[in-house]
C-alpha positions in Angstrom: 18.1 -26.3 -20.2 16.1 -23.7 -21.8 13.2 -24.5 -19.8 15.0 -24.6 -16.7 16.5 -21.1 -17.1 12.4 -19.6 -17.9 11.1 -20.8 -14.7 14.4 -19.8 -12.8 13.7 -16.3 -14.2 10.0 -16.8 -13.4 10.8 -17.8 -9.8 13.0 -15.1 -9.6 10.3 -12.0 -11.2 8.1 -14.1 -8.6 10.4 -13.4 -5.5 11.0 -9.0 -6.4 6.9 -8.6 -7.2 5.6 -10.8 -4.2 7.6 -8.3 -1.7 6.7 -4.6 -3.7 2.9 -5.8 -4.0 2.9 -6.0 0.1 4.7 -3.1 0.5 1.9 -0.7 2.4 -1.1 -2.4 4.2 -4.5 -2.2 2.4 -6.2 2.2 2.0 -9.7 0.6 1.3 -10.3 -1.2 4.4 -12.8 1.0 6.5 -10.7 1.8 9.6 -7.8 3.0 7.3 -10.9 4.8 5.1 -11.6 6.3 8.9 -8.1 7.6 9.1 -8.5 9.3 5.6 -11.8 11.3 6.8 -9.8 12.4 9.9 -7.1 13.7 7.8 -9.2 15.2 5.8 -8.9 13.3 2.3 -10.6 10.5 -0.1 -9.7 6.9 -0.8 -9.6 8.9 -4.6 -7.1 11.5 -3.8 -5.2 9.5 -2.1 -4.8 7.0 -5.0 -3.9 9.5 -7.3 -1.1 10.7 -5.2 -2.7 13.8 -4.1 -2.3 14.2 -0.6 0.6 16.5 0.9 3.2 14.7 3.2 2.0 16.8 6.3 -1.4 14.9 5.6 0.2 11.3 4.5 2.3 10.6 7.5 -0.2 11.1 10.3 -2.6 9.0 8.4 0.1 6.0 7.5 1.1 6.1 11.4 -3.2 6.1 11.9 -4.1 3.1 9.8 -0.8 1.6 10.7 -1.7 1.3 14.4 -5.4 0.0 14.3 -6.9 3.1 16.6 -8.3 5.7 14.1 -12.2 6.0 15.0 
């Protein structure tokens, strides 16, 4: 039973992280890196959460559509 209830919890931690790691499509790809120079900002700032919101959406919506060059 005891094993039983450690891979139900697994399966469960499994299910929640799967989902969250997905979340927001790939910033390292070199259209969305494209997207960043025409906003004005680095893969680098952008990872350390450094970019102002009137900079982030535009880019999001950018990479998000595939038409950034």
């Amino acid at each position: 039973m005891k094993k039983l209830s450690g891979t139900v919890i697994a399966l469960a931690l499994l299910a929640v992280a799967v989902p969250a790691a997905q979340a927001e499509p790939r910033n390292d790809t070199p259209h969305a890196q494209a997207c960043m120079k025409k906003y004005g900002f680095t893969l680098a700032q952008w990872r350390a959460y450094a970019v102002p919101a009137e900079k982030a959406n535009p880019y999001r919506a950018c990479r998000d559509s595939g038409k950034g060059r």
